[in-house]
N, C-alpha and C positions, 0 to 999 in steps of 0.2 A: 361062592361065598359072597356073602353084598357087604360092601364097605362100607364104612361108617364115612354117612353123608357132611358129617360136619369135621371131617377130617382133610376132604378132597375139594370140597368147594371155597373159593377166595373170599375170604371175612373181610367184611368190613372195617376202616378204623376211623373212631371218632376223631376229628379235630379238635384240641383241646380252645374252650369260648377265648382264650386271653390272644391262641396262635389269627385264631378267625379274626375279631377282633383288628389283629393290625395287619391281617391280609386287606382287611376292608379300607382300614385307612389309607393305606399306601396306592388301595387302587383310587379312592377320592383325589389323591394327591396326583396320581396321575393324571387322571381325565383333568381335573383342572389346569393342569401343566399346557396339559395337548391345546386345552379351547383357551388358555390366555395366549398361545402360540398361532391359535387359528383367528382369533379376535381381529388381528389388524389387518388381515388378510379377506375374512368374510365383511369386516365391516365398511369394503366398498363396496359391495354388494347392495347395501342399504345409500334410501335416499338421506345420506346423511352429509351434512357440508366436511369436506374434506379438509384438514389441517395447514397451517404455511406458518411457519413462522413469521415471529410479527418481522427481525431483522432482515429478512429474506430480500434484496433487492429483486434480483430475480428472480421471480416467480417459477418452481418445478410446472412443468406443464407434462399434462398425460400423453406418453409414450409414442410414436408412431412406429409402424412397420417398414418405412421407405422415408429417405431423406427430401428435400425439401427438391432437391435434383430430381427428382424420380427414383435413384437406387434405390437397393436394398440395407434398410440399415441393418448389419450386421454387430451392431451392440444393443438390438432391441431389447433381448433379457435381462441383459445388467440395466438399462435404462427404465425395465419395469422392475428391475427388483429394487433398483433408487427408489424411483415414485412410490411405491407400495410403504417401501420404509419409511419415508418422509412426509407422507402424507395423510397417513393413517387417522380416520377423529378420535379424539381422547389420547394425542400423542402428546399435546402440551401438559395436558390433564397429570399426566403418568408421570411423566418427566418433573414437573412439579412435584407432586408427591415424594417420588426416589430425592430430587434436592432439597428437599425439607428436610428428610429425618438424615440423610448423610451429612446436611450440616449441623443438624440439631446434637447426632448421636457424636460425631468423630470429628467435627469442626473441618471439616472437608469439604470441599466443591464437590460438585456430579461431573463435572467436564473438566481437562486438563486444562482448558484455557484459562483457567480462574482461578484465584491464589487467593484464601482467604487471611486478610489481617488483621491486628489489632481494632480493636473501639468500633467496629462494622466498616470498616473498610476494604474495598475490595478492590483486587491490582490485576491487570492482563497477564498472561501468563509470557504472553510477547515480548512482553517487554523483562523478561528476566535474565537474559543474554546481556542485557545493557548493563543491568545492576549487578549481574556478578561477575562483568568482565570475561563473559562465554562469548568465542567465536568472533572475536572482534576483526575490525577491518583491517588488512596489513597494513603497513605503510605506503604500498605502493596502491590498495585499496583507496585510502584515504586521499592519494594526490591525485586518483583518477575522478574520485568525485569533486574535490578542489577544482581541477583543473578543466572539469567539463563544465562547471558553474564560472570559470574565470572566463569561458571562448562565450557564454551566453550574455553576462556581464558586459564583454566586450562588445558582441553585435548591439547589447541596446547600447552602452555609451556611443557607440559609434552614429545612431541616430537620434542622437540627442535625448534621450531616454534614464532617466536618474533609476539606475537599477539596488537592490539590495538582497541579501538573504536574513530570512527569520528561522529559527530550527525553535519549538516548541519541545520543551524537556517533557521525558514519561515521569507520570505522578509518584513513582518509587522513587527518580532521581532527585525530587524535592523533599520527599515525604518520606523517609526510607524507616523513620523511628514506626511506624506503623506497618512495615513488612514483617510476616512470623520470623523470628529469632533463628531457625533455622534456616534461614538463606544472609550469607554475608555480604555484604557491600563493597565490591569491588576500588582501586582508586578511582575518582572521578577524573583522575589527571589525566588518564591513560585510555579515557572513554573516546567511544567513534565524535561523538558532541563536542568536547573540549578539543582532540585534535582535527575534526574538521574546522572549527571556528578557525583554531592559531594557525591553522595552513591558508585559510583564505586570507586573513590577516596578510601571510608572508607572501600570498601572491599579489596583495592591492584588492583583494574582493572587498566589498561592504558588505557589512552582517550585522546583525542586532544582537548582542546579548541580551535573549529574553532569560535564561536562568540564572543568570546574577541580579536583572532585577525583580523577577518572583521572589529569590530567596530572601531576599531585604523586605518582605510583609512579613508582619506574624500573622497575619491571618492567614490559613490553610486555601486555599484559592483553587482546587481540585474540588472535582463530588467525591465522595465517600463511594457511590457507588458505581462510578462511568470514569470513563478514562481520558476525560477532556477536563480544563480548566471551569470553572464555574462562568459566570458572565461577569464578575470582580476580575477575577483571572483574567479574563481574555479583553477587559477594560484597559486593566493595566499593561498588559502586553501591547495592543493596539495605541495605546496614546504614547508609550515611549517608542511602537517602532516610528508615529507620524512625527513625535522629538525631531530621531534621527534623523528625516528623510526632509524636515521642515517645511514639514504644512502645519496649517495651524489646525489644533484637534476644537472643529465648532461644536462637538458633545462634550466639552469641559466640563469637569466637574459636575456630573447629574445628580439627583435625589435619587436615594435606593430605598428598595423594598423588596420585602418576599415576595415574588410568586411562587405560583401553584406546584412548578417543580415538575418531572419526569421520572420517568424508570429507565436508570441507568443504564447503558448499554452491556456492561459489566454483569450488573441484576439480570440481566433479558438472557443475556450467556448461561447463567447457573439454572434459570427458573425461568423457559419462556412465556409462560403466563403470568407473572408476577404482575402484582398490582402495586407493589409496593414505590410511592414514588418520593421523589427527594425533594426537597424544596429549590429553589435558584430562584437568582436574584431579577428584577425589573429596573432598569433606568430609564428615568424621566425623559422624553424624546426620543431613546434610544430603541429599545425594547418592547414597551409597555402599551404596546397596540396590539391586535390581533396579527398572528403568521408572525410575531418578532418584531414587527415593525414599529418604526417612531414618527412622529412627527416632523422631525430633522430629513426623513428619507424615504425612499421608496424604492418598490418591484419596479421593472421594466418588463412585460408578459402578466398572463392570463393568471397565473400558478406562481403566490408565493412562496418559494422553499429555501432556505437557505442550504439544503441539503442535496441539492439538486446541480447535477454536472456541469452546467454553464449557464449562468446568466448576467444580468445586469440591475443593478440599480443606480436610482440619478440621488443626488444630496446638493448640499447646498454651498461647495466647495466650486475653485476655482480649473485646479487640474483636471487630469483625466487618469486612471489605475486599471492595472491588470493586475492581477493575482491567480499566481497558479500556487494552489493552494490543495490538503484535505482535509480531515473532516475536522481537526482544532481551528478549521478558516471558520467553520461557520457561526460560532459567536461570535468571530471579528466582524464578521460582516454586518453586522448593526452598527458598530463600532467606528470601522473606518467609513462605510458610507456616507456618510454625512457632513464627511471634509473633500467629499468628490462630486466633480459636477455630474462622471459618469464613473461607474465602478463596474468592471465585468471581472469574474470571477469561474477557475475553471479546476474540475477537479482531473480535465480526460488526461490519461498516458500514453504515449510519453508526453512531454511537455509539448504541444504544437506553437514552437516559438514565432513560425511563419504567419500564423494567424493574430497572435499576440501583436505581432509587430505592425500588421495589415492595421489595426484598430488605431496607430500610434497616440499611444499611451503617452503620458507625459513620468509616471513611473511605473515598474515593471516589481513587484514584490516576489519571490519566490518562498512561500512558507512551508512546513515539513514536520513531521514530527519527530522524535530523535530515534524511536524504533525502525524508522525507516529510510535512516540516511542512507544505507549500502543501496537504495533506490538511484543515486545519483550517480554511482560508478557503473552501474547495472543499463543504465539505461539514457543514456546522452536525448538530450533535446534533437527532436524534429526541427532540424531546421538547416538551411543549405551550410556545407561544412567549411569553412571560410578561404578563400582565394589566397594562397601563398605559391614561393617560389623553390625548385631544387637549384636554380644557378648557380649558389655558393656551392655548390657539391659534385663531388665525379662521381658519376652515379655505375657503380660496379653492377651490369648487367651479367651476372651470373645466373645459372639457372633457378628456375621459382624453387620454392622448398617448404611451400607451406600452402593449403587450400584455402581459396576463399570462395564466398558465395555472392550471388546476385540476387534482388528479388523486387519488385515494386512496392512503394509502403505511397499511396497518392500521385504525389508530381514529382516524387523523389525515385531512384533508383538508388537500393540500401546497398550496401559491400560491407558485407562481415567477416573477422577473420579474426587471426592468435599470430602473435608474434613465435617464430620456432624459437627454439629453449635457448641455442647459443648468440640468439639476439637479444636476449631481456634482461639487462643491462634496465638500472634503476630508472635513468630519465631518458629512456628510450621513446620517441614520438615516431609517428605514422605519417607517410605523406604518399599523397595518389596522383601520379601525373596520367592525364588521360589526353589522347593521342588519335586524333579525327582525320582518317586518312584523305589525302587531297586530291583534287582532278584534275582535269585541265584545264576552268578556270579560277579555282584557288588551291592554294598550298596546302601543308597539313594542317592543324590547330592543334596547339599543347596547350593545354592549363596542369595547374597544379594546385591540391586544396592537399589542406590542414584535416586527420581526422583525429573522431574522437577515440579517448581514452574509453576500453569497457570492462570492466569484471564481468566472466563468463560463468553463468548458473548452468546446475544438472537441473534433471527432473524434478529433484526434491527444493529446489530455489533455494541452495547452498553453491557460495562463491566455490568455482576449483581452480579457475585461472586468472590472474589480474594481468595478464598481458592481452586480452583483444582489441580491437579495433572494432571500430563503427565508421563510413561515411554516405552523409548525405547526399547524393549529385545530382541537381535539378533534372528531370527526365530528357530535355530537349539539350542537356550539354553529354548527353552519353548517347548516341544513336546506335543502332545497328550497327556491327564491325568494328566497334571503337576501341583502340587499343589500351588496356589497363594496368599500367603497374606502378603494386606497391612497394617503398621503399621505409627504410628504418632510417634515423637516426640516432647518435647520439654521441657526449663528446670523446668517450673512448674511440668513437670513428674515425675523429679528426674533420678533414673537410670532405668525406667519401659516405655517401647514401646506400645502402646495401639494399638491392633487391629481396623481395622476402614471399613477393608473389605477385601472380599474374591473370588479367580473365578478359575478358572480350565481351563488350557491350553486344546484348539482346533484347 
């Protein structure tokens, strides 16, 4: 018996046009999914100039397979997956685009570092810890950055060197009516800036209140969209710190005028192609030449930057200036140049007070911006750590109880350490006697230095301990074999120096 053909064979079934239809869109969505995914990747394939951001100091450079040693570099594919990412052409392009419509649509930045405020202003995102009183320095924070700027202080008066400190406020702590409404304003009373200033005060430091006299202009004296003072700004900052320090400011009083203006650093954060630039100001002699330059002053070198790590310029003053300074130095430096016969100005870290001092300065400036005071407890000045004595003290040589490290940083051998927990005690200080064993024709050699206070960062460059130590020891006063130890004190000790660790010169 033959079966019926169209009962045993698999039928067909149409797709209805609306299902096809968005089968097909979905696959358009994909494949373009895939090749905008493959776009930055094949597009070094092509002779095309490769991307850098304009902020980029250091340039990404293409990948190798072996370290500069010969090894094998063993982070070569996270180092090509960097490059590939950052490198890409049409990266700024993109990025531009995505910050346009996220600010246009939801008044939002594209990157976390950028907080968009009132009337187009725009604020770091860095600096928001300041203004709402997040994370702030402790108190014993606060006297180690005090207190490592009083020993710097010290070594220049000690060379007859008129020292001072300048801290440059963030533009929210002037400006804060222009922060969104959602973020509040912490007390200023209570900020790292106000209690470092009244702590240096209580130790004898010199300092300038630049933001009591900012706030006394109505004129807004920040850009709207960069995180420095304008060139009004950093005029008025400049001529009350040279008040203070009494040189006579020979840029008195200039004629202003608009310049051409820049793209804010702030602006370059959200959109690094942006084009859009802000105007800033021109002073007569000061500014109003090409590279910055005025009449009153000049470059020392090929290359004039004011942006640049170390250099010098001559003016038409009688002293001589060092400023270790960053990036709110560099409109100063139009500014004070002009009242200095020589000016060098330096941004490297840590502060190389050794060389500073080599140039002898007739004043020594230390400028800072206020996001970055925990810089000064974090990080003590390079420079040898001062000659003091334990002989007032019985020094209880109990066993060490705490590690410390050795290492070369130049002409210095560094010693870094933490005071252990039942030593830290508020005004606990650090002292190194080191210990030169003797021969047959001289005795042993003791010294004993002074070290610095330091706030000890993790990985993430968040304080976890404000009890370490730092010291400097000129390389040829620590030899091979030399005996090292540290001791605490403080005045719950009484007259008794407590061992707290020990190490041996290599």
């Amino acid at each position: 018996m033959l079966m019926n053909e169209s009962k045993c064979s698999p039928q067909k079934r149409n797709t209805p046009p609306a299902r096809r239809g968005k089968n097909n869109l979905m696959l358009i969505f994909v494949t373009l999914g895939l090749c905008l995914m493959l776009t930055p990747a094949l597009s070094h394939l092509l002779p095309i100039k490769k991307w850098q951001e304009p902020s980029q100091e250091a340039k990404i450079t293409t990948p190798s397979l072996t370290k500069p040693s010969g090894e094998l570099n063993i982070n070569y594919l996270q180092d090509a997956g960097t490059y590939l990412e950052k490198t890409f052409p049409l990266r700024g392009d993109i990025i531009g685009v995505a910050a346009t419509l996220k600010t246009s649509l939801f008044s939002s930045a594209l990157t976390n570092q950028v907080v968009i405020g009132k009337d187009g202003y725009l604020f770091y995102a860095d600096s928001l810890n300041d203004y709402q009183g997040v994370n702030r320095l402790s108190s014993r924070g606060i006297d180690n950055a005090a207190t490592n700027l009083k020993i710097l202080g010290g070594q220049a008066q000690a060379r007859g060197i008129k020292f001072t400190v300048a801290l440059a406020p963030n533009k929210n702590t002037l400006y804060g009516q222009f922060m969104p409404s959602r973020y509040q304003a912490a007390d200023f009373k209570q900020s790292n800036l106000n209690r470092l200033q009244n702590r240096l005060g209580a130790l004898g430091v010199s300092y300038v209140d630049l933001t009591k006299k900012l706030k006394n202009s109505e004129e807004v004296l920040y850009q709207k969209t960069d995180t420095h003072w304008n060139y009004k700004g950093a005029y008025i900052g400049a001529d009350y710190l040279l008040n203070q320090l009494q040189v006579e400011n020979l840029a008195k009083n200039p004629r202003w005028k608009r310049g051409e203006g820049f793209v804010g650093d702030i602006e370059r954060m959200q959109d690094p192609t942006s084009t859009l630039t802000e105007p800033n100001w021109r002073a007569e002699g000061i500014n109003d030449l090409q590279d910055f330059q005025g009449n009153l002053w000049k470059y020392i070198g090929d290359k004039p930057d004011t942006t640049a790590d170390l250099f010098e310029t001559r003016g038409r003053g009688k002293a001589n200036l060092f400023m270790f300074r960053d990036s709110f130095g560099n409109s100063l430096v139009p500014v004070l140049s002009p009242s200095f016969a020589s000016a060098h100005y330096s941004k490297l870290i840590p502060y190389d007070a050794t060389y500073a001092f080599s140039l002898k300065p007739d004043v020594l400036v230390v400028e800072r911006a206020e996001r970055l005071i925990p810089f000064f407890a974090t990080e003590p000045p390079a420079m040898a750590s001062p000659l003091s004595t334990l002989k007032p003290y019985r020094l209880l040589d109990a066993a060490a109880n705490s590690e410390a490290s050795m290492t070369k940083n130049g002409i210095f051998k560094v010693i870094d350490g933490t005071i252990p927990a039942r030593q830290r005690q508020a005004d606990v200080e650090v002292f190194a006697r080191v210990t030169i064993p003797g021969n047959e024709f001289q005795g042993a050699q003791v010294r004993d230095y002074r070290g610095y206070r330091r706030s000890v960062t993790n990985h993430s460059h968040r304080i976890v301990n404000d009890y370490g130590y730092r010291f400097y020891l000129p390389e040829a006063e620590v030899p091979k074999g030399a005996d090292i130890k540290i001791y605490a004190v403080s005045k719950d000790y009484g007259a008794q120096a407590k061992k707290i660790a020990a190490i041996t010169g290599k």
